[in-house]
C-alpha positions as a LaTeX table, in Angstrom:
\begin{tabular}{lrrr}
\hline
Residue & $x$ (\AA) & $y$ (\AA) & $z$ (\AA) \\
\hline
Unk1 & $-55.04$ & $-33.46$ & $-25.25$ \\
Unk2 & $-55.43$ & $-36.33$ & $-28.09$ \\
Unk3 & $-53.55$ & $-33.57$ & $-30.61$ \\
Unk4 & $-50.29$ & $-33.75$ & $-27.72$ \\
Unk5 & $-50.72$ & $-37.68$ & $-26.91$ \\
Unk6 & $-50.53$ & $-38.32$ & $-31.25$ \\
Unk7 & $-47.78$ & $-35.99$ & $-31.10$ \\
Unk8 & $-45.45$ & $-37.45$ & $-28.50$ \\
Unk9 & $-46.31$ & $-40.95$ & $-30.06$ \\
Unk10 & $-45.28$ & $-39.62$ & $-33.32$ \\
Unk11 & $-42.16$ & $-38.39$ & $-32.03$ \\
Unk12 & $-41.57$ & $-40.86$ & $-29.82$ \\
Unk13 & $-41.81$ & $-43.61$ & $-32.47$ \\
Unk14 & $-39.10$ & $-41.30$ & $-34.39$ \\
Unk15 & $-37.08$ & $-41.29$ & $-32.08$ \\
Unk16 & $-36.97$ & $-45.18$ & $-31.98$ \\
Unk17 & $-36.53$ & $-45.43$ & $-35.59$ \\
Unk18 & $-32.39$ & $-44.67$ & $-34.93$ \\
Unk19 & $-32.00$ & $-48.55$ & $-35.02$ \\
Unk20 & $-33.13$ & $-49.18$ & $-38.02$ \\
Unk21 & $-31.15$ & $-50.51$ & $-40.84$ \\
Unk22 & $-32.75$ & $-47.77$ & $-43.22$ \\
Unk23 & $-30.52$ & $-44.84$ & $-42.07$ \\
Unk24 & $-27.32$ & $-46.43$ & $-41.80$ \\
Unk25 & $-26.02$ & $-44.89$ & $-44.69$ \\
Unk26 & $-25.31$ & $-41.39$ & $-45.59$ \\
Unk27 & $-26.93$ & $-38.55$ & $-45.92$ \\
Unk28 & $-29.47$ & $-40.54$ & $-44.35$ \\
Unk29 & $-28.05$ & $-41.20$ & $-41.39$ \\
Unk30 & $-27.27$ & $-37.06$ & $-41.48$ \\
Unk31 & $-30.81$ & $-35.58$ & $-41.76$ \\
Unk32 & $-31.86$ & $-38.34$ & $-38.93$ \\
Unk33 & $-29.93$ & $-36.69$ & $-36.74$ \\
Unk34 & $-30.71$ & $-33.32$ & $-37.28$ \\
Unk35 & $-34.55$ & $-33.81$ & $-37.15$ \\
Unk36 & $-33.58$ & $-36.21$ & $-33.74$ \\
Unk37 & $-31.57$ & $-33.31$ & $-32.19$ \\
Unk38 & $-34.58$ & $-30.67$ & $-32.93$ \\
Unk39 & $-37.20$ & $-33.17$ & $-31.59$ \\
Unk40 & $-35.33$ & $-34.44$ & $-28.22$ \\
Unk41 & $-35.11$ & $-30.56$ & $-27.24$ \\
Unk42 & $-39.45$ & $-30.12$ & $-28.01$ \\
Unk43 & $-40.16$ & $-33.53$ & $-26.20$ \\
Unk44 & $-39.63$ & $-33.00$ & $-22.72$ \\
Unk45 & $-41.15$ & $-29.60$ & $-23.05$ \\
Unk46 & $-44.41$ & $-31.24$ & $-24.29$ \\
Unk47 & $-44.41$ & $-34.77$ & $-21.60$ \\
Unk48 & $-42.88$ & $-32.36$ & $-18.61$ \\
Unk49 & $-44.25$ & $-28.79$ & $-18.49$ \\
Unk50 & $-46.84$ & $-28.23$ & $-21.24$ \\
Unk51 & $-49.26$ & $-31.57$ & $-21.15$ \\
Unk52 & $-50.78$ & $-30.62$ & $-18.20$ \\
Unk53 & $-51.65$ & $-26.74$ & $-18.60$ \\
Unk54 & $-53.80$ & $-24.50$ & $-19.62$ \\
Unk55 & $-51.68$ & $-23.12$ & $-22.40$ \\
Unk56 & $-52.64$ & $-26.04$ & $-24.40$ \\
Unk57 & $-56.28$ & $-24.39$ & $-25.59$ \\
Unk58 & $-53.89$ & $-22.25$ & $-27.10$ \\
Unk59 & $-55.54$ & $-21.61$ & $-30.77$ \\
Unk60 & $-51.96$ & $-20.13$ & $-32.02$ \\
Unk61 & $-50.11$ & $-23.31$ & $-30.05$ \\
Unk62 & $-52.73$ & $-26.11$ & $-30.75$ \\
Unk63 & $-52.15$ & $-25.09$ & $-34.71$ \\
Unk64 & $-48.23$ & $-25.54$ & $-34.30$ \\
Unk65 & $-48.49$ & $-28.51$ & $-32.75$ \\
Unk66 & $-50.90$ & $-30.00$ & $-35.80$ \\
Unk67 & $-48.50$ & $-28.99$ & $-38.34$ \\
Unk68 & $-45.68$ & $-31.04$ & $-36.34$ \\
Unk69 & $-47.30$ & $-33.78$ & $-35.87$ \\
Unk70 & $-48.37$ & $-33.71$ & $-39.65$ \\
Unk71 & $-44.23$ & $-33.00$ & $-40.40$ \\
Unk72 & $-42.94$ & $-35.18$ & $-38.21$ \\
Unk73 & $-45.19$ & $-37.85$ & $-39.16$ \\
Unk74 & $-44.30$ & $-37.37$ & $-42.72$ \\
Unk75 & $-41.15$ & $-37.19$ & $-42.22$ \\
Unk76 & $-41.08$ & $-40.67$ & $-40.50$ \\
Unk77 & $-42.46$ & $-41.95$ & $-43.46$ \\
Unk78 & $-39.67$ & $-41.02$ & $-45.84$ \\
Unk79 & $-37.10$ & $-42.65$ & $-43.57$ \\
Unk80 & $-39.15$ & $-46.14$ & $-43.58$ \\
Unk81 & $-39.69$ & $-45.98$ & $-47.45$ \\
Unk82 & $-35.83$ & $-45.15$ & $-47.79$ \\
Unk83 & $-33.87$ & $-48.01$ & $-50.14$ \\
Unk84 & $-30.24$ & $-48.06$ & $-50.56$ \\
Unk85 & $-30.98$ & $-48.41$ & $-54.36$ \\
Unk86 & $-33.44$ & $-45.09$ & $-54.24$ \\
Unk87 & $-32.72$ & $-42.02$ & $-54.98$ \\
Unk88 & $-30.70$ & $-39.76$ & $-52.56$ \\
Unk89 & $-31.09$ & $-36.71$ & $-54.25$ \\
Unk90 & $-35.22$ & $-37.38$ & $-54.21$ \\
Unk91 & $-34.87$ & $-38.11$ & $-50.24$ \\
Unk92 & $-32.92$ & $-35.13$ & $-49.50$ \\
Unk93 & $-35.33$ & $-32.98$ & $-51.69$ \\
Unk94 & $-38.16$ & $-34.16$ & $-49.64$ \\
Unk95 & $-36.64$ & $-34.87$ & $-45.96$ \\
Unk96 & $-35.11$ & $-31.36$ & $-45.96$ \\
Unk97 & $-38.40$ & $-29.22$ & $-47.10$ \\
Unk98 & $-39.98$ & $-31.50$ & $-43.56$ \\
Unk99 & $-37.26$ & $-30.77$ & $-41.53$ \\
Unk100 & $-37.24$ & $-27.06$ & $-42.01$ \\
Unk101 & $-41.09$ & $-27.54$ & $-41.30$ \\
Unk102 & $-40.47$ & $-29.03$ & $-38.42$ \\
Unk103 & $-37.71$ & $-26.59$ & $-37.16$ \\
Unk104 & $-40.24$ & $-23.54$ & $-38.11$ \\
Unk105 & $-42.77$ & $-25.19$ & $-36.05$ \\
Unk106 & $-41.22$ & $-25.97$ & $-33.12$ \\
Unk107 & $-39.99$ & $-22.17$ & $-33.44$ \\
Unk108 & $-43.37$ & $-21.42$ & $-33.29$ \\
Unk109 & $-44.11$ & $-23.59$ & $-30.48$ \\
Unk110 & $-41.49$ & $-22.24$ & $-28.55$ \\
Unk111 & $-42.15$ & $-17.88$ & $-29.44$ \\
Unk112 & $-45.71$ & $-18.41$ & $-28.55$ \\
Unk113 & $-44.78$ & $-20.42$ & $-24.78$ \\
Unk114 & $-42.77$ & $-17.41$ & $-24.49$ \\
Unk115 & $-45.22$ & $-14.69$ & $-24.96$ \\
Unk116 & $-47.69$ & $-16.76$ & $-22.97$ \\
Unk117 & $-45.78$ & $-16.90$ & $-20.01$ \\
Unk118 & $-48.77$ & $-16.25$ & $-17.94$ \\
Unk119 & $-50.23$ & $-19.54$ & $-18.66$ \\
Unk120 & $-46.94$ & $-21.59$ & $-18.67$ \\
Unk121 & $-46.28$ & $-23.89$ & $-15.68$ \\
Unk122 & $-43.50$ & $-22.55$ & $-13.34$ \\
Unk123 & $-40.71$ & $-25.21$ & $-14.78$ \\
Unk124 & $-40.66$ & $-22.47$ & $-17.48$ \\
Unk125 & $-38.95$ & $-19.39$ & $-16.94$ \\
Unk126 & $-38.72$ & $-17.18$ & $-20.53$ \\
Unk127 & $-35.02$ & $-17.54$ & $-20.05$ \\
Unk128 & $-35.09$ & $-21.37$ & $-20.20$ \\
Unk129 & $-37.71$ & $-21.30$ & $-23.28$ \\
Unk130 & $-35.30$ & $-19.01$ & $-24.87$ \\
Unk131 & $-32.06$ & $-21.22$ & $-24.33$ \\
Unk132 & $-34.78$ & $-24.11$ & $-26.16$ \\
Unk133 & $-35.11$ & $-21.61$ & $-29.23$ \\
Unk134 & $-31.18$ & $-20.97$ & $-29.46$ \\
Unk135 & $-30.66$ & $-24.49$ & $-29.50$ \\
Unk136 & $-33.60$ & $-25.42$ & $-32.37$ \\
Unk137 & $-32.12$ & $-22.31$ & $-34.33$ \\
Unk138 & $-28.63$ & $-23.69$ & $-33.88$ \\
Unk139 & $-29.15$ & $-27.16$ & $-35.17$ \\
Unk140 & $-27.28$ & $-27.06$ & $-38.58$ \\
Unk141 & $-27.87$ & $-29.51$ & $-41.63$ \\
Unk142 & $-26.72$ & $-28.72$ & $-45.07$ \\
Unk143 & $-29.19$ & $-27.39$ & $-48.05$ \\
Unk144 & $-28.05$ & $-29.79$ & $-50.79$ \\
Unk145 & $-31.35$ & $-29.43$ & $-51.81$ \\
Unk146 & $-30.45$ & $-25.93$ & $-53.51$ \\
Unk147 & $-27.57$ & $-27.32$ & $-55.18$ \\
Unk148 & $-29.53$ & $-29.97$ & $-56.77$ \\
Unk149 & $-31.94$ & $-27.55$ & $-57.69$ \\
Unk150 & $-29.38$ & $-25.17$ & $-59.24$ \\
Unk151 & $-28.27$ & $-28.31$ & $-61.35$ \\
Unk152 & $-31.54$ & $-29.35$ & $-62.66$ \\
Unk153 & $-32.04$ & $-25.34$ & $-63.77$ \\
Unk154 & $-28.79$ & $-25.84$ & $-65.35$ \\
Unk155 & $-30.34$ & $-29.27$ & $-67.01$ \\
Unk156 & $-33.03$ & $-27.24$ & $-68.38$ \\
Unk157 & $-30.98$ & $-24.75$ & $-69.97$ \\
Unk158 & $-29.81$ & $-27.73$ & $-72.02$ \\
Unk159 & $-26.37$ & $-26.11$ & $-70.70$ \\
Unk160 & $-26.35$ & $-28.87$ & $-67.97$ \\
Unk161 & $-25.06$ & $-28.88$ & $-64.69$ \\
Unk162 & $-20.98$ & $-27.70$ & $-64.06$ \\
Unk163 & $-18.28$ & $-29.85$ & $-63.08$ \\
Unk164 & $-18.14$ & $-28.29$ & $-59.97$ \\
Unk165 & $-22.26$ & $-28.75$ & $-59.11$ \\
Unk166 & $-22.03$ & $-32.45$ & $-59.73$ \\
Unk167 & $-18.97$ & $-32.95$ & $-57.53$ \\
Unk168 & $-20.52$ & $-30.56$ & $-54.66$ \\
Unk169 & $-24.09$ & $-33.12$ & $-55.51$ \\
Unk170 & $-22.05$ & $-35.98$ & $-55.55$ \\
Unk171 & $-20.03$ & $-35.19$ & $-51.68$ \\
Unk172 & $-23.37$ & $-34.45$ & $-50.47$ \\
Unk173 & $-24.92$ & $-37.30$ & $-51.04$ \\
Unk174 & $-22.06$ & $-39.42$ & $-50.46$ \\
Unk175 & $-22.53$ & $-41.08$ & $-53.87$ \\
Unk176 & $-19.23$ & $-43.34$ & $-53.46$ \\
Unk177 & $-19.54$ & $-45.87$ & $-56.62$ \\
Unk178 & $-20.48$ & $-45.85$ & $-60.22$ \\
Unk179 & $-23.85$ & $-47.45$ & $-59.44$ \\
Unk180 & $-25.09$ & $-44.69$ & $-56.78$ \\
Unk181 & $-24.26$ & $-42.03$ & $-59.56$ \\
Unk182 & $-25.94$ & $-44.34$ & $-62.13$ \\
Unk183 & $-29.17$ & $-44.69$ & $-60.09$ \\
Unk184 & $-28.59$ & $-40.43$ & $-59.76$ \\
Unk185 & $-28.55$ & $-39.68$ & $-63.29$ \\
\hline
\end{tabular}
């Protein structure tokens, strides 16, 4: 039970963190939201159905649920140590690598409720988990992560990055003067 009570504090303190000042700007603001959307559909799934049942000595389950609270707390921590004057490209790097973790965990979470219907409490039909996993699969955030990869291989190469990779870099992160692409660089 202490592994679901740190969990839904962890998320639950996420989940407050929308008011703070440090992701007001973009693509902050951006990969907030996507990580919010994927953890509002989990939390009433834990607090509601699953906190109370047997499902929860779950070997399979009890691991998922350690590797999101280890995600999302993780993940909370890049969005308090985000500056305006930091790096964008180093957030994104990190903060999308967590938030597919989370996603594939709460996957996980979700495909073994479903195959342990048995044990699940009678708010959950299979059809209801399943419209939980649609949604968690369907929450969309870009991968700039792979084009800023692609342009440091292309850095590498001593060939250096196209044109066309630095302006794709550059929309993604919203870099929008001279001193955001300075700090970039």
């Amino acid at each position: 039970m202490s592994l679901l009570e740190t969990l839904l504090r962890d998320i639950s303190f996420f989940l407050n963190f929308s008011s703070s000042e440090n992701i007001n700007s973009e693509p902050v603001q951006k990969y907030y939201q996507g990580a919010e959307e994927i953890l509002k559909v989990l939390k009433p799934i834990i607090l509601n159905a699953i906190f109370d049942s047997e499902i929860t000595s779950d070997e399979v389950l009890s691991k998922a649920f350690e590797e999101l609270g280890v995600s999302v707390e993780e993940l909370l921590q890049q969005f308090e140590r985000w500056q305006p004057l930091s790096s964008k490209a180093y957030f994104v790097l990190q903060v999308e690598s967590l938030i597919s973790e989370i996603r594939n965990s709460c996957l996980d979470i979700f495909r073994v409720l479903k195959s342990s219907h048995q044990h699940l409490p009678y708010e959950l039909s299979s059809a209801s988990l399943e419209l939980h996993l649609q949604k968690i699969k369907h929450v969309g955030y870009e991968q700039t992560s792979s084009v800023i990869k692609e342009a440091k291989r292309d850095q590498v190469g001593n060939f250096g990055p196209s044109s066309e990779i630095l302006l794709r870099i550059a929309e993604s992160l919203s870099l929008n003067s001279n001193m955001e692409i300075l700090i970039e660089a």
